[in-house]
PLY file of the C-alpha trace (Angstrom):
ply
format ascii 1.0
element vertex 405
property float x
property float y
property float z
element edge 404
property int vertex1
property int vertex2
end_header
-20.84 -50.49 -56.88
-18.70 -49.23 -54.32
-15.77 -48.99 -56.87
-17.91 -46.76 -58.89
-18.83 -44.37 -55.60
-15.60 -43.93 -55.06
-14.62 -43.00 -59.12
-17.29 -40.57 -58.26
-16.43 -39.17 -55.42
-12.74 -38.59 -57.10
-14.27 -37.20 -60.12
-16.36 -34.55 -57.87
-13.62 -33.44 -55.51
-11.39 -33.31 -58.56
-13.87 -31.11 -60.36
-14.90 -29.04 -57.29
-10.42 -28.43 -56.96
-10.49 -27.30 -60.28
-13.49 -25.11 -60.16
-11.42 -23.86 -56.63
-8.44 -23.15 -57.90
-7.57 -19.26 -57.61
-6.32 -17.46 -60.44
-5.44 -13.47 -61.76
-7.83 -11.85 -64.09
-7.05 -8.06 -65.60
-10.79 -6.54 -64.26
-9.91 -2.98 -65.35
-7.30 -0.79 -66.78
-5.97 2.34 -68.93
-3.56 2.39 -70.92
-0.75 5.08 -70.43
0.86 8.06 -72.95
3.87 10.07 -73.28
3.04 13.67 -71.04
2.69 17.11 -72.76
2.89 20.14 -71.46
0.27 22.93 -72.28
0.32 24.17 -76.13
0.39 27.77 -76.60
-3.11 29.23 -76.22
-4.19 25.35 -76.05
-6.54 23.93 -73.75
-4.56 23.67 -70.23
-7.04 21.01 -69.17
-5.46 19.20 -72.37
-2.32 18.84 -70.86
-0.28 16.54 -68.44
-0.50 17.67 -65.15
2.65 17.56 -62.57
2.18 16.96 -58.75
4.42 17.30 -55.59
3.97 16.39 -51.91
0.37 15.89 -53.06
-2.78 12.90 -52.63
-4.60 11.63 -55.60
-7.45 10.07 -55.64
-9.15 7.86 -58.23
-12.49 5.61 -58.36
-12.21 2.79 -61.50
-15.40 0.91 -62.02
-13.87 -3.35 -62.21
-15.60 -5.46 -64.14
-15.07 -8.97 -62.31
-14.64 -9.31 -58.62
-12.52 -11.74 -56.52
-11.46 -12.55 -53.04
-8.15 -10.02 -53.72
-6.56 -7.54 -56.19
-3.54 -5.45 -56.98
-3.17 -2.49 -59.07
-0.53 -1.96 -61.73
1.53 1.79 -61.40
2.71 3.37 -64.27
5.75 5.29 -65.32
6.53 3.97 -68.29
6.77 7.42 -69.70
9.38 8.87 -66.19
12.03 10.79 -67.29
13.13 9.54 -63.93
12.74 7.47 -60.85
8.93 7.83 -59.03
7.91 7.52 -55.88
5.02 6.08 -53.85
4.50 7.18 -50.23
1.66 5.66 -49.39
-1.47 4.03 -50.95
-4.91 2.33 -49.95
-7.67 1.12 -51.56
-11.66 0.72 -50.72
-14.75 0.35 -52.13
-17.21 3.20 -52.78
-21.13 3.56 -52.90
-23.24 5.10 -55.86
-22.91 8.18 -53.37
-18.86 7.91 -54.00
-18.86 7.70 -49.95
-16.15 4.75 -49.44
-17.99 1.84 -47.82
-17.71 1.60 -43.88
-14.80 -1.30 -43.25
-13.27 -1.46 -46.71
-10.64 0.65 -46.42
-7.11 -1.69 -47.04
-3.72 -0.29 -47.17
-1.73 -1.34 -50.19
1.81 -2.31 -49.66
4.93 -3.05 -52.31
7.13 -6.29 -51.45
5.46 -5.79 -47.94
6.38 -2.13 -47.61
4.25 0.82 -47.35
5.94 2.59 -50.26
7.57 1.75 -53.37
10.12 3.31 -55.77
9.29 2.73 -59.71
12.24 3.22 -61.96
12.11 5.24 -65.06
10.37 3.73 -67.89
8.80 0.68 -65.70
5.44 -0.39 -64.45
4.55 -1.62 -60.70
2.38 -4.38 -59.44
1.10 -3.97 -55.74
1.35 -6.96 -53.02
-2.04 -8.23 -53.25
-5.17 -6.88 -51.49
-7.27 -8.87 -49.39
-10.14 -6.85 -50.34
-13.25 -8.86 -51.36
-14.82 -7.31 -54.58
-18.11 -8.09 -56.38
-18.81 -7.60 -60.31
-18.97 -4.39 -61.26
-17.84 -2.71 -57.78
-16.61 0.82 -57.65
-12.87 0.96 -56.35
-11.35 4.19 -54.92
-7.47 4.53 -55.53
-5.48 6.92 -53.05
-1.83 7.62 -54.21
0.68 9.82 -52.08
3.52 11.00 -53.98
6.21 13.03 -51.89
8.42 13.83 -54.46
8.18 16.12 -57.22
7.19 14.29 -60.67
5.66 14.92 -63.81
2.42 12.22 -64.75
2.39 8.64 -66.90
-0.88 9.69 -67.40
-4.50 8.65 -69.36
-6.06 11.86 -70.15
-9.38 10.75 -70.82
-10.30 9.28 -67.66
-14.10 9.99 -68.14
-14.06 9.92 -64.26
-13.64 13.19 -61.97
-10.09 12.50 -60.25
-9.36 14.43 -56.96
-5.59 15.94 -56.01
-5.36 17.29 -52.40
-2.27 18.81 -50.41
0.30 16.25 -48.40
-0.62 12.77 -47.53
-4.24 12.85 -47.26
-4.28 8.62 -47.97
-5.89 8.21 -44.10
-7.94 10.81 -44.12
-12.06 11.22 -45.31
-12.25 13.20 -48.62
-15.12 14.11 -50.19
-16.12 12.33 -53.69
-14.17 14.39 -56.68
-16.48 16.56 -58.50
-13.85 17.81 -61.35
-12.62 19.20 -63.82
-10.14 16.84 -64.24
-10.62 14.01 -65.30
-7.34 12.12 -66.34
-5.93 8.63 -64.90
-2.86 9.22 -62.97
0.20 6.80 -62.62
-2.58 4.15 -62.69
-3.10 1.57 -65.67
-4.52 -1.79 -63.91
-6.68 -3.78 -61.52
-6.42 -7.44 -61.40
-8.76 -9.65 -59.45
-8.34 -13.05 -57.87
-10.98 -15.18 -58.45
-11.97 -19.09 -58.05
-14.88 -18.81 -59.80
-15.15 -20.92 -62.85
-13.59 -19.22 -65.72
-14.98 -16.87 -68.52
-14.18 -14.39 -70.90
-11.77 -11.91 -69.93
-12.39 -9.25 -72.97
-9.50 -6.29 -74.20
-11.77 -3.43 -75.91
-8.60 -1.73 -78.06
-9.24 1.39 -79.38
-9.22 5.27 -79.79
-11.72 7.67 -78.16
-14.66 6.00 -78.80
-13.42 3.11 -77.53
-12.14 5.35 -74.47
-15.79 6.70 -74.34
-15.01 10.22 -75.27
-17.78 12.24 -75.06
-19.99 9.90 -72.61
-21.23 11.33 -69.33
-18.18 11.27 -66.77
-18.46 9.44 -63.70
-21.46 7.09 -65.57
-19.30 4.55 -67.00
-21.21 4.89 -70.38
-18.46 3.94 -72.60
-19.72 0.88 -74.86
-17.02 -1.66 -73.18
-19.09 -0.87 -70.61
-22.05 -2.04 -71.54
-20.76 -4.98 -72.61
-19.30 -5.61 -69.48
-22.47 -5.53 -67.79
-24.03 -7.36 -70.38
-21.71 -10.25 -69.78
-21.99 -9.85 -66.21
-25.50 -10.15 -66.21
-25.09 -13.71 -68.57
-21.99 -15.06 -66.47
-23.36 -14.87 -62.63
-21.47 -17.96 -61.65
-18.27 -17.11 -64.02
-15.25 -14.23 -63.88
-15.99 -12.43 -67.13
-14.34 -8.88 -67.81
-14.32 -6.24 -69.81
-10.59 -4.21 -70.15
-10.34 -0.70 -72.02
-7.65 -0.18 -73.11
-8.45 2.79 -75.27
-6.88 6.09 -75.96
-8.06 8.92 -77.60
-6.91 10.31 -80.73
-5.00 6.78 -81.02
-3.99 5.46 -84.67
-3.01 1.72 -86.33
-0.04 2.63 -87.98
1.47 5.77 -86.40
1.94 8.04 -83.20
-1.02 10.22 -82.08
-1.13 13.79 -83.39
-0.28 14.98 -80.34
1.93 12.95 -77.55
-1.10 12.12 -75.16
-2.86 10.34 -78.07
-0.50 7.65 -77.34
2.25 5.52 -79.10
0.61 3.56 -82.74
-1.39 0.31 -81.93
1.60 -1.92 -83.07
3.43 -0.34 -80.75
1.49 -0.61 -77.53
0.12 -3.36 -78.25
2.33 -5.97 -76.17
1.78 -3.71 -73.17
-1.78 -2.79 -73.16
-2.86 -6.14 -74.50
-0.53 -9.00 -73.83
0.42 -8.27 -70.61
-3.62 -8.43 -69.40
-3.28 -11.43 -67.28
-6.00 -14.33 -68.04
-6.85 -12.53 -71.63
-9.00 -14.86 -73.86
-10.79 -12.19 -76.23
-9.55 -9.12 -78.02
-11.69 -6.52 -79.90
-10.48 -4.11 -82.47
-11.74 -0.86 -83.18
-9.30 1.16 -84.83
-8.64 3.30 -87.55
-10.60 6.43 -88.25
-7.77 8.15 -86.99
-4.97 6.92 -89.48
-7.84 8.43 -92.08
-8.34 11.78 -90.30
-5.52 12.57 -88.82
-3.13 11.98 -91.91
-0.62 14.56 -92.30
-2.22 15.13 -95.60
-5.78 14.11 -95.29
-6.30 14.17 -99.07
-3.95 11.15 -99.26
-4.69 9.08 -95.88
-3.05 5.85 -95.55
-4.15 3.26 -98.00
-6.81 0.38 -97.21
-3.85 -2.15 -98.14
-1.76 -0.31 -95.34
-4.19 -0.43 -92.56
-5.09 -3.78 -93.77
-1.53 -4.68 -92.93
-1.51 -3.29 -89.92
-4.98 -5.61 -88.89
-3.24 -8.14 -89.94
-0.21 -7.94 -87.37
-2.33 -7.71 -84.63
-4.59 -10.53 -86.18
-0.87 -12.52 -85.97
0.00 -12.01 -82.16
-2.95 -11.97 -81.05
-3.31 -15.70 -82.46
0.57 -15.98 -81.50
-0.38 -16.20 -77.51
-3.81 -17.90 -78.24
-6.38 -14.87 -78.18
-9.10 -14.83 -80.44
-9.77 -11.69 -82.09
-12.35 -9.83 -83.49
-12.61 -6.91 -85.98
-15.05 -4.12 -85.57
-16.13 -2.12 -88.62
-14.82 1.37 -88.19
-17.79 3.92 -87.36
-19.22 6.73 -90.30
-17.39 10.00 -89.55
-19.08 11.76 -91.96
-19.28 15.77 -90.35
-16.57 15.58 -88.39
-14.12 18.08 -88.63
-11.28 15.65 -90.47
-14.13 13.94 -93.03
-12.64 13.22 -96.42
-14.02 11.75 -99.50
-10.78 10.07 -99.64
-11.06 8.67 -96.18
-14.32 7.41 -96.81
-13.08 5.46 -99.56
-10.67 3.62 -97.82
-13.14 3.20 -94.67
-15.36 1.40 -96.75
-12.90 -0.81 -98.11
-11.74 -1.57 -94.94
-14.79 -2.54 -93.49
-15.84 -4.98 -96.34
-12.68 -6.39 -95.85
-13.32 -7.01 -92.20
-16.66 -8.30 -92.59
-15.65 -10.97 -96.19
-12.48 -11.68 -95.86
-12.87 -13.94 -92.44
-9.00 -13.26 -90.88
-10.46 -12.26 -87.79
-12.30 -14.92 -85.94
-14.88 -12.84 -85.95
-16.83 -9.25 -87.12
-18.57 -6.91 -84.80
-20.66 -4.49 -87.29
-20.71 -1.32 -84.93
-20.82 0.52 -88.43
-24.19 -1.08 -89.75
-25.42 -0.92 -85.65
-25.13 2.72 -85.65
-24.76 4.86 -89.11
-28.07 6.39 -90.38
-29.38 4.05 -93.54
-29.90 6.92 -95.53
-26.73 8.94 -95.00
-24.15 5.47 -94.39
-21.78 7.69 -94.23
-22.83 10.11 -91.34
-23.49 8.42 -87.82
-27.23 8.50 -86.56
-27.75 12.03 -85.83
-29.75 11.05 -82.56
-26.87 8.95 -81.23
-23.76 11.05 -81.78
-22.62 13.74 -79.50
-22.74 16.82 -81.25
-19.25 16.67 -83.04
-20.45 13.56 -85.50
-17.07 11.63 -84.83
-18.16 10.35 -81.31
-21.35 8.78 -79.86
-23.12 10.22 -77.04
-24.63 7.76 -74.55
-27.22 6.26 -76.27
-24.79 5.37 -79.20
-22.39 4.34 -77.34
-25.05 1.62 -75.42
-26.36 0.70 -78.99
-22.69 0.15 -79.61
-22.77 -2.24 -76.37
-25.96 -3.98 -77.46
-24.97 -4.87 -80.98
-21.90 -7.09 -79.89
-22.96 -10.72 -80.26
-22.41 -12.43 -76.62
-22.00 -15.68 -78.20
-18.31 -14.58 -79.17
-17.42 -14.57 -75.67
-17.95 -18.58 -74.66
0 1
1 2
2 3
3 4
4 5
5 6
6 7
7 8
8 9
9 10
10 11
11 12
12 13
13 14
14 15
15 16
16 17
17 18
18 19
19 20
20 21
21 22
22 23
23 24
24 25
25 26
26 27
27 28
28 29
29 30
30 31
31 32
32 33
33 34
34 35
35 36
36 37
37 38
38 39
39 40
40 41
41 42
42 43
43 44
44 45
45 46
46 47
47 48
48 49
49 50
50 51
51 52
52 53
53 54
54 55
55 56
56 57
57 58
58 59
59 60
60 61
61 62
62 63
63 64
64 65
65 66
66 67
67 68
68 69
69 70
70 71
71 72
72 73
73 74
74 75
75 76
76 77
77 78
78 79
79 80
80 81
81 82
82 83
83 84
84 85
85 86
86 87
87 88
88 89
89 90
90 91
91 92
92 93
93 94
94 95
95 96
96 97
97 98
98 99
99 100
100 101
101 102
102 103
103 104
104 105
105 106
106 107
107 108
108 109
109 110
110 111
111 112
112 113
113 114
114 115
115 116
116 117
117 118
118 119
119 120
120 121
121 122
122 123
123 124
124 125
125 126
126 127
127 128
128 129
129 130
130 131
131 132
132 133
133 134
134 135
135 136
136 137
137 138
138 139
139 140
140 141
141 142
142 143
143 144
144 145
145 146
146 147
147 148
148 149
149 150
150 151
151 152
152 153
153 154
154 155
155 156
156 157
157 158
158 159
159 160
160 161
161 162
162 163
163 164
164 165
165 166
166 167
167 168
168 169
169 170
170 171
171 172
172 173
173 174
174 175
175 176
176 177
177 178
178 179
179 180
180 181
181 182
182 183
183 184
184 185
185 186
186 187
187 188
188 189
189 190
190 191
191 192
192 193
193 194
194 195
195 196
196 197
197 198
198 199
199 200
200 201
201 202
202 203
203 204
204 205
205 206
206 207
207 208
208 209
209 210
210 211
211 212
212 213
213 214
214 215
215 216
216 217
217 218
218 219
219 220
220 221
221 222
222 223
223 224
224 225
225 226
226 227
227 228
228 229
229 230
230 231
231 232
232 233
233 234
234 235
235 236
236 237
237 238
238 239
239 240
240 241
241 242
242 243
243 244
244 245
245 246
246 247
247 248
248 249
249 250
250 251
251 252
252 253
253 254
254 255
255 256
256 257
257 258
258 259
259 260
260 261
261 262
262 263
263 264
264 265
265 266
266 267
267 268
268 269
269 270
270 271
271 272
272 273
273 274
274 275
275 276
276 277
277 278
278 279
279 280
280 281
281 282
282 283
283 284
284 285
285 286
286 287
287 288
288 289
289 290
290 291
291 292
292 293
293 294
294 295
295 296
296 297
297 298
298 299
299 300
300 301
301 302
302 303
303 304
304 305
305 306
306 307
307 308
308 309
309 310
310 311
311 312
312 313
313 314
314 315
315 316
316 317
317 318
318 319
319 320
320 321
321 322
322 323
323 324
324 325
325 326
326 327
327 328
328 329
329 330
330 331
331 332
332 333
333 334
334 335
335 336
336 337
337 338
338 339
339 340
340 341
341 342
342 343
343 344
344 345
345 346
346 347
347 348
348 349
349 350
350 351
351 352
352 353
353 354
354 355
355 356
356 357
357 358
358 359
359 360
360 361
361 362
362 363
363 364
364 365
365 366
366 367
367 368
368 369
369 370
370 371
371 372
372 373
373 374
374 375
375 376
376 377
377 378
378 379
379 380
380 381
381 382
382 383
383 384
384 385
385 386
386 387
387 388
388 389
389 390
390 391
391 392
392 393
393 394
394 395
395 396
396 397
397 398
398 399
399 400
400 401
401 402
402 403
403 404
């Protein structure tokens, strides 16, 4: 009897040491694009702005918490050296007031400042900043220097930029009309709570959440982020966008701020998302649109192709990966006959031919059954390429939890 106590008592302690041990998780992130500077007679809020001797100030919504994080600086797209004065970190309320006694300076390699070569990311010191599931972080960069933006430029969040070093000093919550991501691509948790999912939403703007209300955090990653939170109480799960508007499978965006092609950035925004387990793929209606001749988009063989790299290193570094149907566009300003064609071969190849580990049918959650081409009229935003808020939650409800073990 007392030898089986004590195989107990080992098996508990060992059990309660694993359940202990203290790992990274990605919790939330954006993923970067090449600058551009305003096109003639274009839309200035369009392009990437440039700051010097100036404070910028960001709030990102995490999806798991943990007893400390870092954030992950960008300027991957520097023509030259950046750097960091200062930064901090603290939680906010639903007012956007920071929370009294959560302010935390954020150091690099124990300093208050860093330097970020050309071309290269940054990961902070960690933060011993306690954070709960969906809390609302506040960001403060200083940047002395002059220097142009490794930017997001769909933030869907009102970002603030104020004169000098402002990082110690009370600002009032942004209220727009900017709304990019700035030098700022990552926040990763660490947790000891016993593992879950940790989810990579990759995408173009609908995945971004392009035409949601800004500052809700309507996109439909996050609904299923607080969908999963609300399963997973005792377990890290997360949710990481790592969308970008006007993004395409098999070649650069339109425009430079619609980022590099999908197998391009796909080691980056994907691979590198420490404690990864899940990836879903909603991509494509912009290889169909934005062709250079949109009578002769890409082919459903090519974009097939295309799935089916991703499909390989995703499996490659043990990530399962799921295929989402690509969404009716039918209305929008780029709808083609042609494209439709090769949409709907596309998505019955997603849905019969089984290379993903599994289909998410946002097409068949949200196109209106008597026009399968168009989107719902009641839950698209006006433009009938992107949801509004209600699609983009219906979007959120029709993923299948039981993907996500």
């Amino acid at each position: 009897m007392r030898l089986v106590a004590l195989i107990c008592t080992l098996a508990l302690c060992a059990s309660h040491a694993q359940a202990a041990t203290a790992r990274w998780i990605g919790s939330w992130g954006a993923s970067p694009a090449p600058p551009m500077a305003t096109p003639a007679g274009g839309n200035a809020l369009r392009a990437t702005p440039t700051f010097s001797n100036q404070t910028i100030v960001q709030v990102v919504r995490l999806s798991a918490g943990g007893q400390r994080l870092r954030i992950r600086l960008t300027n991957e797209y520097g023509a030259k050296a950046l750097e960091i004065g200062a930064a901090r970190v603290s939680l906010v309320g639903a007012d956007g007031a920071v929370v009294a006694g959560s302010d935390r300076p954020v150091t690099f390699s124990l300093g208050p400042g860093a330097i970020i070569p050309a071309g290269a990311p940054l990961v902070s010191d960690p933060v011993a900043l306690p954070t709960k599931t969906l809390a609302r972080l506040r960001i403060t960069l200083f940047l002395p220097g002059e220097s142009g933006c490794t930017c997001h430029m769909s933030g869907e969040e009102f970002v603030q930029v104020v004169a000098g070093d402002a990082t110690q000093r009370p600002l009032p919550p942004a209220a727009g009309p900017a709304q990019y991501r700035a030098f700022l691509s990552g926040v990763e948790v660490e947790t000891t709570a016993a593992p879950g999912p940790v989810v990579v939403a990759f995408g173009d703007s609908i995945t971004d959440g392009y035409q949601s209300t800004v500052g809700a955090n309507h996109r439909w990653p996050d609904r299923l982020e607080e969908r999963l939170a609300a399963r997973d109480a005792n377990r890290a799960s997360a949710v990481v966008n790592t969308g970008i508007s006007g993004n395409r499978i098999l070649s650069d965006g339109a425009i430079t701020i619609f980022g590099q092609n999908a197998l391009s950035r796909f080691d980056r925004d994907v691979l590198s998302i420490p404690g990864a387990t899940h990836l879903i793929v909603l991509e494509g209606v912009n290889d169909l649109g934005m062709a250079g001749n949109r009578a002769n988009p890409p082919s459903a063989e090519a974009l097939i192709a295309g799935y089916r790299q991703l499909i390989g290193r995703a499996h490659a570094h043990g990530l399962k990966i799921y295929g989402a149907t690509i969404l009716p566009y039918g209305g929008a300003g780029y709808f083609t006959p042609q494209g439709e064609a090769v949409r709907t071969a596309v998505n019955t190849w997603i849905r019969t031919f089984h290379e993903f580990d599994g289909v998410i049918d946002l097409d068949a959650a949200i196109r209106d059954p008597a026009r399968p081409e168009r989107l719902r009229a009641e839950l698209q935003s006006g433009d009938w390429l992107h949801p509004n808020d209600a699609g983009y939650r219906v979007m959120g409800d029709a993923v299948n939890l039981a993907l996500f073990r």
